[in-house]
ChimeraX commands (.cxc) that place a marker at each C-alpha (Angstrom):
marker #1 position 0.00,0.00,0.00 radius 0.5
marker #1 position 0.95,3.28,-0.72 radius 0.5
marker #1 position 2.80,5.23,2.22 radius 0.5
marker #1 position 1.93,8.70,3.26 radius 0.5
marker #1 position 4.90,10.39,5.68 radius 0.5
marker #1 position 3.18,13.48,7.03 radius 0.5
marker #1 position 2.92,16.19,9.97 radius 0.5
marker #1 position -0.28,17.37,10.32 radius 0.5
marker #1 position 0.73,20.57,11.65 radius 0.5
marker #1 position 2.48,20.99,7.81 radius 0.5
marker #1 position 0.31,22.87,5.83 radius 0.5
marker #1 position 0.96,21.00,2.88 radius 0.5
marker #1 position 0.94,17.65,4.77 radius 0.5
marker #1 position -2.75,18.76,5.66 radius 0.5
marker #1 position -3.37,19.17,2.17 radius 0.5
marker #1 position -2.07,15.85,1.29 radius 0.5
marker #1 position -3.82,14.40,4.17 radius 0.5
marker #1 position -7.19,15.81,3.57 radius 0.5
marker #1 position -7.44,15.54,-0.58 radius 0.5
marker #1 position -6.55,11.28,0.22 radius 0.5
marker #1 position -8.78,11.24,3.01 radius 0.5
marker #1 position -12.00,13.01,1.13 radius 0.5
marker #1 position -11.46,11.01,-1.98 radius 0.5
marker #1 position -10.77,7.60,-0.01 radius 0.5
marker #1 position -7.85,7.16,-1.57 radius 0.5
marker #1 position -6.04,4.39,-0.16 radius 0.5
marker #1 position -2.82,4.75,1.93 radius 0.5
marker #1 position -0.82,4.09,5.06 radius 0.5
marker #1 position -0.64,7.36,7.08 radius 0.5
marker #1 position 2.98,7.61,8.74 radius 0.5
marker #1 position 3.31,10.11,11.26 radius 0.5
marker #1 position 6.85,12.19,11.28 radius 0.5
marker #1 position 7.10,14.42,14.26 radius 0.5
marker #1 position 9.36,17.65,12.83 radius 0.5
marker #1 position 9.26,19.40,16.25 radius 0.5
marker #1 position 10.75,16.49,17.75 radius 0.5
marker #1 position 13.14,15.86,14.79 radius 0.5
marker #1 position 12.17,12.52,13.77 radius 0.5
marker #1 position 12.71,13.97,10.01 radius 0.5
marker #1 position 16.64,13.33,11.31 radius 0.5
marker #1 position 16.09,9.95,12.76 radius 0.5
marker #1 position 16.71,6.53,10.86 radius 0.5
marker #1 position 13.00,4.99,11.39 radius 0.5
marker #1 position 11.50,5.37,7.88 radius 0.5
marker #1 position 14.25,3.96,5.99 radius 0.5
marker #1 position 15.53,4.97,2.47 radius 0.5
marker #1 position 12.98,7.86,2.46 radius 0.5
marker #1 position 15.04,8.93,6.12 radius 0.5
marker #1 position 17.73,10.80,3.88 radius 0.5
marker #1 position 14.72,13.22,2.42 radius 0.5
marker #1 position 14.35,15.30,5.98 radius 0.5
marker #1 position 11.21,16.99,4.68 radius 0.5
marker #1 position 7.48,16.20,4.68 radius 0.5
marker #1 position 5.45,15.37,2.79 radius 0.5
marker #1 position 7.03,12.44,1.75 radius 0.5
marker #1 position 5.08,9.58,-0.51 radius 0.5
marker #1 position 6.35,6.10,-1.25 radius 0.5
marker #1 position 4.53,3.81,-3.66 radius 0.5
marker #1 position 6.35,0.68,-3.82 radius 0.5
marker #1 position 9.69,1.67,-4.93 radius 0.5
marker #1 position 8.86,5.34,-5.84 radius 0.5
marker #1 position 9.67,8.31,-3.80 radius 0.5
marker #1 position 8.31,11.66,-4.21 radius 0.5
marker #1 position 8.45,14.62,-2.15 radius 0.5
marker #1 position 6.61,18.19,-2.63 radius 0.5
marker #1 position 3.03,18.45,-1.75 radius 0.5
marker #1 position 1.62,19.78,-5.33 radius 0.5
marker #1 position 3.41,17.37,-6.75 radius 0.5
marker #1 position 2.36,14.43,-4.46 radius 0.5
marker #1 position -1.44,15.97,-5.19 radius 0.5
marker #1 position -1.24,15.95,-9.09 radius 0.5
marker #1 position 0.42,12.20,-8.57 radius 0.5
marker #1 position -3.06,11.01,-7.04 radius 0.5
marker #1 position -5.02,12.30,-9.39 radius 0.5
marker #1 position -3.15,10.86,-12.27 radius 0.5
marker #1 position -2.79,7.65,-11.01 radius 0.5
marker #1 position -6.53,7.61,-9.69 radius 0.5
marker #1 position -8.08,9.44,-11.77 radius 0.5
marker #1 position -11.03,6.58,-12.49 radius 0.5
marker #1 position -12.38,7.73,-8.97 radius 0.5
marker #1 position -11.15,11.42,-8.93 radius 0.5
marker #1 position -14.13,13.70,-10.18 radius 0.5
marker #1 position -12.26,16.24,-12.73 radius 0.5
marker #1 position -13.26,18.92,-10.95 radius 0.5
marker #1 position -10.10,18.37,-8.58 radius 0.5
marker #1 position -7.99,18.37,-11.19 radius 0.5
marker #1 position -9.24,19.47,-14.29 radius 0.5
marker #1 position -8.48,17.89,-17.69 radius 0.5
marker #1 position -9.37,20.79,-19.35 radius 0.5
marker #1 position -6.59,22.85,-20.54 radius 0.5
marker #1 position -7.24,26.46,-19.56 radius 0.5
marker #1 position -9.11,24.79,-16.15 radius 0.5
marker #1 position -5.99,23.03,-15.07 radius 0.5
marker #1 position -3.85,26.27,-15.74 radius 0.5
marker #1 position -5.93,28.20,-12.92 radius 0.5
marker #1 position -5.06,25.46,-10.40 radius 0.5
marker #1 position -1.39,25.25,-11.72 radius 0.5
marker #1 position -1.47,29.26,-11.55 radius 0.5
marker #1 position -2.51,29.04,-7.84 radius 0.5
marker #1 position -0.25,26.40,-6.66 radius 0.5
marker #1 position 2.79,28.00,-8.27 radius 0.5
marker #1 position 1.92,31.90,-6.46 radius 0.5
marker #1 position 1.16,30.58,-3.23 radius 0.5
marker #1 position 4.47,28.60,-2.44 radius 0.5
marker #1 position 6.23,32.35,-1.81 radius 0.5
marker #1 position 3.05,34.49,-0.95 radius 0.5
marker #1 position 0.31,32.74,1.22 radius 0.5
marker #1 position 1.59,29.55,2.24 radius 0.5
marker #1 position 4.89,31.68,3.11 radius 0.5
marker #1 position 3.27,34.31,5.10 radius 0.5
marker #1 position 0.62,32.44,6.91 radius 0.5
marker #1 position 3.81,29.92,7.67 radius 0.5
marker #1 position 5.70,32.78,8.79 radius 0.5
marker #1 position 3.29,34.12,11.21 radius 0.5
marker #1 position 2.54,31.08,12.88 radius 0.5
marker #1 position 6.18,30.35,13.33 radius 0.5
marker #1 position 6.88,33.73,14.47 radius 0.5
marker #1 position 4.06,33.54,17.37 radius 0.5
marker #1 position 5.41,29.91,17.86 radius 0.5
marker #1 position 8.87,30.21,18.03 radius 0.5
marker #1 position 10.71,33.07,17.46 radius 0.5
marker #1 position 10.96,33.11,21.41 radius 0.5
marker #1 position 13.29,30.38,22.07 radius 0.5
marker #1 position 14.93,30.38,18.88 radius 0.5
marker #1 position 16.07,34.06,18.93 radius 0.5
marker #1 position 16.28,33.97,22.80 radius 0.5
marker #1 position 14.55,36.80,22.90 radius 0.5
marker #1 position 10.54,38.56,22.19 radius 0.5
marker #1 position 9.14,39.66,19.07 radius 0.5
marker #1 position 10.07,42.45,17.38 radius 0.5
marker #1 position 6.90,44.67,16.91 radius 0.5
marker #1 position 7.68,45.57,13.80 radius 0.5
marker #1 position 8.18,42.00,12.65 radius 0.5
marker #1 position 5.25,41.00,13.71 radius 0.5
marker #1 position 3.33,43.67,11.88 radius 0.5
marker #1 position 5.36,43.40,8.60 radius 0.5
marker #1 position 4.55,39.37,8.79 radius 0.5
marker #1 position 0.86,40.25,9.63 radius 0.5
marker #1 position 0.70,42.82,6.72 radius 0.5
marker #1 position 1.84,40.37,4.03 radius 0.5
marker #1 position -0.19,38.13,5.01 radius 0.5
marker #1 position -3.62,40.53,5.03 radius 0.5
marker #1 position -2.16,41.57,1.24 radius 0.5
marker #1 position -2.25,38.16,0.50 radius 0.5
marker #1 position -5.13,37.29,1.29 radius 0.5
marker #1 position -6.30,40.17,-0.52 radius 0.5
marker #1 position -4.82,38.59,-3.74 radius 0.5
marker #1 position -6.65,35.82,-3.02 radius 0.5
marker #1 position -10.31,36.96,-2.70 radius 0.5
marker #1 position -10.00,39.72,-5.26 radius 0.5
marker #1 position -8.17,37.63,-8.11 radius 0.5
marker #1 position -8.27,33.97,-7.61 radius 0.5
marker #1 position -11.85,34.37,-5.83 radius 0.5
marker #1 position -13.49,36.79,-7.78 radius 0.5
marker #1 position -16.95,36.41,-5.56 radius 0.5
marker #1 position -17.08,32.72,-6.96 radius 0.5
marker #1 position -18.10,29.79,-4.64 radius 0.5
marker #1 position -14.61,28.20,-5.46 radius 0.5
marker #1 position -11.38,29.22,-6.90 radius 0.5
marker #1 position -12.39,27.52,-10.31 radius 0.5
marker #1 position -16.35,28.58,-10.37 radius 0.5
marker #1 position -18.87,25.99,-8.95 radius 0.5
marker #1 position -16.85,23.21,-7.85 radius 0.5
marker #1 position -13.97,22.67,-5.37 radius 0.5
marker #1 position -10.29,21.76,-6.88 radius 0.5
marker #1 position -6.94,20.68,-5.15 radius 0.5
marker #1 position -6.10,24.72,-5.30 radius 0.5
marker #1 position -9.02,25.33,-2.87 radius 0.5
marker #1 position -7.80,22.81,-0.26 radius 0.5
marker #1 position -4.27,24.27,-0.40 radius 0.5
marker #1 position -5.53,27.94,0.26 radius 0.5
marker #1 position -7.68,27.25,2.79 radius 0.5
marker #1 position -5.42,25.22,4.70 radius 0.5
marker #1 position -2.55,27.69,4.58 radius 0.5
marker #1 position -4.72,29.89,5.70 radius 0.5
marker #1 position -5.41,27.62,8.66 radius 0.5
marker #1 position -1.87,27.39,9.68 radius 0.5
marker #1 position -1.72,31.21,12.32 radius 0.5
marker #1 position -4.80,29.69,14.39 radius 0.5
marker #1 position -2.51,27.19,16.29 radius 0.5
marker #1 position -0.81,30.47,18.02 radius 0.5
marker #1 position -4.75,32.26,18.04 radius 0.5
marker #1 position -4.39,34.16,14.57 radius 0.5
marker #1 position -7.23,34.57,12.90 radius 0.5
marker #1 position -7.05,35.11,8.94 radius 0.5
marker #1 position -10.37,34.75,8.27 radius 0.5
marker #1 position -11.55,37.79,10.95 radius 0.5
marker #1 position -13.63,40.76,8.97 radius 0.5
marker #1 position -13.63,39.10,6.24 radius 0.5
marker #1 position -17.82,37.39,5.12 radius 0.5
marker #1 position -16.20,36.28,2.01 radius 0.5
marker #1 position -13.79,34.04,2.66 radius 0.5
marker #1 position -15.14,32.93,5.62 radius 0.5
marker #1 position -18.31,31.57,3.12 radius 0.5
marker #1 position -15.74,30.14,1.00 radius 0.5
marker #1 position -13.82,28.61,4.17 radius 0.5
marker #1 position -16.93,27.01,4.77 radius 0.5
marker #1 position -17.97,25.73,1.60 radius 0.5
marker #1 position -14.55,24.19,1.23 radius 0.5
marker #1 position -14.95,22.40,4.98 radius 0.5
marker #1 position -18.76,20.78,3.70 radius 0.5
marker #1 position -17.21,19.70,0.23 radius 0.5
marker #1 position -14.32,17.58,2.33 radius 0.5
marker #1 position -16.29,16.69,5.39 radius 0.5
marker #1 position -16.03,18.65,8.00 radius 0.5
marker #1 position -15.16,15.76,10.85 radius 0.5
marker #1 position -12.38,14.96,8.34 radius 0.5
marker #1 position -11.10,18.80,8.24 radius 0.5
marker #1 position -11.29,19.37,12.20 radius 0.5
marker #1 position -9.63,15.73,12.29 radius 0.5
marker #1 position -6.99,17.08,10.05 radius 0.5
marker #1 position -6.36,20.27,12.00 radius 0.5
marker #1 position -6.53,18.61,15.81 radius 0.5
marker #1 position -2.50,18.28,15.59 radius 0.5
marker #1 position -2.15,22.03,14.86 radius 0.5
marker #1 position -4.79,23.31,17.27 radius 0.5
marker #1 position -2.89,21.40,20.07 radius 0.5
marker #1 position 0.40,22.82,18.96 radius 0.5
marker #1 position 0.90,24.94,21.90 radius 0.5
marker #1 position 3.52,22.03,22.98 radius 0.5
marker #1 position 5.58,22.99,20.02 radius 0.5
marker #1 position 8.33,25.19,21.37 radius 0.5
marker #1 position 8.77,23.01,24.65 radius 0.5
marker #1 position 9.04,19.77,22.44 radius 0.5
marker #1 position 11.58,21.42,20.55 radius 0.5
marker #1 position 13.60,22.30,22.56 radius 0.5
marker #1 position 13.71,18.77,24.08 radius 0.5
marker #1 position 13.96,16.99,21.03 radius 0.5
marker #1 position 17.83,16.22,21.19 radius 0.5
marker #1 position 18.16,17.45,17.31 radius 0.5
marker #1 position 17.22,21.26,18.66 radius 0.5
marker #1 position 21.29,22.57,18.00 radius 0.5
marker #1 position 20.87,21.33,14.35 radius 0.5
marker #1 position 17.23,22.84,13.93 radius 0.5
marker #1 position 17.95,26.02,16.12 radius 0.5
marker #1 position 20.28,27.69,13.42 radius 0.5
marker #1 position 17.77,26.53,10.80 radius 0.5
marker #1 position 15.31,28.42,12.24 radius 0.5
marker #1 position 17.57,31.56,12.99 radius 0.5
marker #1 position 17.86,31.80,9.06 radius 0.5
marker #1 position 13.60,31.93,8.82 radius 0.5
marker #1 position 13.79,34.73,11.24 radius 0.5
marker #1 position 16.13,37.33,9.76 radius 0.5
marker link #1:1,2 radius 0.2
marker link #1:2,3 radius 0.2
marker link #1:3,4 radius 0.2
marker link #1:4,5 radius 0.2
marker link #1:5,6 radius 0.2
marker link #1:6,7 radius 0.2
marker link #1:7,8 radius 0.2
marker link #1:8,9 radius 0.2
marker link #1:9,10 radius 0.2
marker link #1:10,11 radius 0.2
marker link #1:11,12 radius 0.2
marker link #1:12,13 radius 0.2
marker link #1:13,14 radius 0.2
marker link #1:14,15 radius 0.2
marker link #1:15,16 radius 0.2
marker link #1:16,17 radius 0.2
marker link #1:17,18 radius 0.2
marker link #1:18,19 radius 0.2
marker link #1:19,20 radius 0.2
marker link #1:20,21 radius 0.2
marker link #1:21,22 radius 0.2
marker link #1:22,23 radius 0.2
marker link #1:23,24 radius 0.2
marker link #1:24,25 radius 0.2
marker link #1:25,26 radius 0.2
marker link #1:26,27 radius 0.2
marker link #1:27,28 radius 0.2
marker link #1:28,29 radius 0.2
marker link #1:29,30 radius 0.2
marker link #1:30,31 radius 0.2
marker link #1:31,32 radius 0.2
marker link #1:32,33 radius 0.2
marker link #1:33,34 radius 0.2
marker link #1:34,35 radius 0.2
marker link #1:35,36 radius 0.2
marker link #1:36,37 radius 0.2
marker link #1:37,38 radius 0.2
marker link #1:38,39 radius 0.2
marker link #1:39,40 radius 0.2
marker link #1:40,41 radius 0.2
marker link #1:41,42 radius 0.2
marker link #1:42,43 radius 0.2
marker link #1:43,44 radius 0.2
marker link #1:44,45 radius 0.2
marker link #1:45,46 radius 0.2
marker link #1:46,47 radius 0.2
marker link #1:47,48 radius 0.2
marker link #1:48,49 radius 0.2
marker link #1:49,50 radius 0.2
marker link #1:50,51 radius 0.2
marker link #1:51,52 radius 0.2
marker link #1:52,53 radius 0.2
marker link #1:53,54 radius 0.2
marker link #1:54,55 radius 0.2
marker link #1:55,56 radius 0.2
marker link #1:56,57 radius 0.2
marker link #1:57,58 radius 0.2
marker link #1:58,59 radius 0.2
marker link #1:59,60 radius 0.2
marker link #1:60,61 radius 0.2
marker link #1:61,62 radius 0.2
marker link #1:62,63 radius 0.2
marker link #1:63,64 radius 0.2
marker link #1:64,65 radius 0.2
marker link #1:65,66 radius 0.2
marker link #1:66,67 radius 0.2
marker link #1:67,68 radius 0.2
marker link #1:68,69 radius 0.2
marker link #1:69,70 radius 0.2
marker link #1:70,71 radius 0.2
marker link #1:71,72 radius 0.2
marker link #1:72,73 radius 0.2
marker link #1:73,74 radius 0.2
marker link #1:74,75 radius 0.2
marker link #1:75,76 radius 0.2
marker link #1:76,77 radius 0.2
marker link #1:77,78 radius 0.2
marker link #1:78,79 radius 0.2
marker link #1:79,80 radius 0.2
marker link #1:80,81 radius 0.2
marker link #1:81,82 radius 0.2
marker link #1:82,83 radius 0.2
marker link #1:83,84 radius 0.2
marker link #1:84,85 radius 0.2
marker link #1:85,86 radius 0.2
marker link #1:86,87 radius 0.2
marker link #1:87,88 radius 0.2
marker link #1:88,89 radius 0.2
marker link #1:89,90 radius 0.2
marker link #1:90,91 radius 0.2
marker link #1:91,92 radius 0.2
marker link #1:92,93 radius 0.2
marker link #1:93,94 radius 0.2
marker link #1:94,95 radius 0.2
marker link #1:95,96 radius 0.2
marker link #1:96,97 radius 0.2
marker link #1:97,98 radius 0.2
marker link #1:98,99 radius 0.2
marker link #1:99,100 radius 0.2
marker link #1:100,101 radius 0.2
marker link #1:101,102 radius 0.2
marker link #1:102,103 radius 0.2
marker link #1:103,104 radius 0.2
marker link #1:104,105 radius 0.2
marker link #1:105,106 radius 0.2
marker link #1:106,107 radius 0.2
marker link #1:107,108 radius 0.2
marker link #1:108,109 radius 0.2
marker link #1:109,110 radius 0.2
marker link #1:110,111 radius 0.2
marker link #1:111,112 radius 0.2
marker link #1:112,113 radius 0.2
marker link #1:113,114 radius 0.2
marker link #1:114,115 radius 0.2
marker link #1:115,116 radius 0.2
marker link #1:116,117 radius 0.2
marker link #1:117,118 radius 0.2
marker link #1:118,119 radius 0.2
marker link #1:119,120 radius 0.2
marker link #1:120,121 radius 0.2
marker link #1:121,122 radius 0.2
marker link #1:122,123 radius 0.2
marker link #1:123,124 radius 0.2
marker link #1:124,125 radius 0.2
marker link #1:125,126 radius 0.2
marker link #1:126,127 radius 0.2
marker link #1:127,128 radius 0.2
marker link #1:128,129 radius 0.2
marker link #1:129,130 radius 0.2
marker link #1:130,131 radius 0.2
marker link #1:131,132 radius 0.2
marker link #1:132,133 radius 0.2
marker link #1:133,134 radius 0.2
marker link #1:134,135 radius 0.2
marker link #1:135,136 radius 0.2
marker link #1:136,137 radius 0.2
marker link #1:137,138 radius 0.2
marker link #1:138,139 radius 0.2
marker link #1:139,140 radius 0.2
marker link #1:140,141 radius 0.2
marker link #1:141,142 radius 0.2
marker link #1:142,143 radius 0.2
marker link #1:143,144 radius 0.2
marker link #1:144,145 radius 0.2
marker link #1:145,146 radius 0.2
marker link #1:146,147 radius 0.2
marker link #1:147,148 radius 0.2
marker link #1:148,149 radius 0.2
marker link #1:149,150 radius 0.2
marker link #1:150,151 radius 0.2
marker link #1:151,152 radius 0.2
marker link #1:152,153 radius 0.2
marker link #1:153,154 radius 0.2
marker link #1:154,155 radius 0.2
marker link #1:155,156 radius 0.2
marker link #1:156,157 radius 0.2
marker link #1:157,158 radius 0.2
marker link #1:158,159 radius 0.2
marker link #1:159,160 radius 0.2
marker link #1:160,161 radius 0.2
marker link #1:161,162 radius 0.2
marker link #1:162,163 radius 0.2
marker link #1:163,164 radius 0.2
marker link #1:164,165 radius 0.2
marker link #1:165,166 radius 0.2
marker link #1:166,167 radius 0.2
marker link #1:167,168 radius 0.2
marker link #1:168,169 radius 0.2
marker link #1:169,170 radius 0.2
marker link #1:170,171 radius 0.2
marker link #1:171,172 radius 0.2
marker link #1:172,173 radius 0.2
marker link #1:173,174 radius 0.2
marker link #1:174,175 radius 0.2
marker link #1:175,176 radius 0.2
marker link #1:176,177 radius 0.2
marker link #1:177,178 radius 0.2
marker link #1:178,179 radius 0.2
marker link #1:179,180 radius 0.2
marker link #1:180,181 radius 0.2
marker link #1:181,182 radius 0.2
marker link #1:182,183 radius 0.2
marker link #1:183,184 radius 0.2
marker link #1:184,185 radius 0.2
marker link #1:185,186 radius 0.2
marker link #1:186,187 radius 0.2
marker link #1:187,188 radius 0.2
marker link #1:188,189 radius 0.2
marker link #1:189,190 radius 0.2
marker link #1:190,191 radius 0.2
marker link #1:191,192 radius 0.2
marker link #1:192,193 radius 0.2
marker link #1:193,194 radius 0.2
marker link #1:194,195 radius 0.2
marker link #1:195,196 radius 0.2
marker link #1:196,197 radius 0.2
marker link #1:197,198 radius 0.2
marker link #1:198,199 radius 0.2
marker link #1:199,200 radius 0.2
marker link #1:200,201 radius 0.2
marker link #1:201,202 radius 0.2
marker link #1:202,203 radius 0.2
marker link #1:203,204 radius 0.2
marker link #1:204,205 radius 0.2
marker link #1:205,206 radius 0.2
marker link #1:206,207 radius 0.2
marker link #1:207,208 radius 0.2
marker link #1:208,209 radius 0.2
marker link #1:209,210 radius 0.2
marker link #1:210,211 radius 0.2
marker link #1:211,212 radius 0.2
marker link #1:212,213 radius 0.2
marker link #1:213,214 radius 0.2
marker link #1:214,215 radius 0.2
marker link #1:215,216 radius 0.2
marker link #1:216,217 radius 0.2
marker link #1:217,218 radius 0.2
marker link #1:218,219 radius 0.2
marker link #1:219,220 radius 0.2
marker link #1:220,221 radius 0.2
marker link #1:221,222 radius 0.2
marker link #1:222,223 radius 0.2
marker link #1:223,224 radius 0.2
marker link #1:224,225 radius 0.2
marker link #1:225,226 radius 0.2
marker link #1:226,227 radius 0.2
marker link #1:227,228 radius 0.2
marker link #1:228,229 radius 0.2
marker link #1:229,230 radius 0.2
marker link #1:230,231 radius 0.2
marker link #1:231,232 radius 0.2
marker link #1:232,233 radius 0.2
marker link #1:233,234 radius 0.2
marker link #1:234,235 radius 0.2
marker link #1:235,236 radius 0.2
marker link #1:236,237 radius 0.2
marker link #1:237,238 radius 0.2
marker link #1:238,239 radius 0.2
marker link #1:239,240 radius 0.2
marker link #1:240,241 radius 0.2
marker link #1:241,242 radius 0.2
marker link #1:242,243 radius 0.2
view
């Protein structure tokens, strides 16, 4: 069976997670704890040397990068995936391709940002928050989001018109990401708030809080890293994010 290495406080783990889950596409869901560095351990084998998630194995074949991973399902089920996910069409599919190729260094970025900011910058830095890094993270985030209701959204009830594609899952799960440190994307704005929902009915929504319990509980984050014996290696990692 296929193998899924994921941590579900990843945004793009989630959306890996989630898009197998809804569609009942069948895999084996291994968990890879980053805060507690098992990305650096030698558990999961010949995929250990990757030290990233999402990570999928089927059989013999490794692949890494959560759009990719996505487009892979799709393909190689696409007797059960509706093509709505994925479209075949050819100017359909380039408005999904056109969202998950700008949100890698705009949403996904900032909403990461924030939520590692709030999370860690404390005991990675030794030292609080700069105000004005915190704002600057918070405002490229809002002007991102801004992108993404006025020209991906458009007032539609999904990204591609009527029906829900991979590109919706991604979004709304980036935007997701803050709320584990009590940031709330979604506040003052109706719009995507309608569209948050939407997205949650169209994937289940026992299967989208299920997918989110591991971020919402990720108050435990900085403690667990900085008992997880790989914290030197990660520390100066993280130093990099933050300047």
């Amino acid at each position: 069976m296929m193998e899924l290495y994921l941590d579900l406080v990843s945004p793009p783990c989630r959306s890996v997670f989630l898009f197998a889950r809804a569609l009942r596409i069948p895999f084996e869901f291994k968990v890879v704890d980053l805060a507690a560095g098992q990305q650096y351990s030698k558990e999961f084998g010949d995929i250990s040397i990757v030290r990233k998630v999402p990570v999928m194995k089927d059989g013999s074949f490794i692949l890494t990068e959560s759009t990719a991973i996505l487009e892979y399902l799709v393909q190689k089920y696409s007797g059960s995936v509706a093509d709505h996910w994925f479209p075949a069409d050819l100017q359909q599919r380039a408005r999904v391709n056109e969202y998950l190729s700008w949100q890698h260094m705009n949403l996904r970025a900032h909403c990461s940002k924030v939520f590692l900011l709030r999370a860690l910058y404390q005991i990675v830095m030794d030292s609080e928050i700069p105000k004005e890094t915190m704002d600057f993270a918070v405002e490229n985030v809002k002007q991102s989001l801004n992108l993404l209701e006025e020209k991906f959204l458009q007032g539609k009830p999904f990204i591609l018109g009527d029906k829900i594609s991979v590109a919706d899952v991604v979004a709304v799960v980036e935007i997701m990401q803050p709320f584990g440190t009590g940031f709330d994307g979604f506040e003052g704005r109706p719009k995507l708030i309608a569209w948050r929902d939407r997205v949650k009915k169209e994937l289940g929504e026992k299967l989208f809080e299920e997918a989110h319990e591991a971020l919402m509980k990720s108050s435990n984050m900085p403690q667990k890293l900085k008992n997880s014996g790989n914290f030197a290696q990660l520390k100066p990692i993280l130093q990099k994010v933050f300047r």
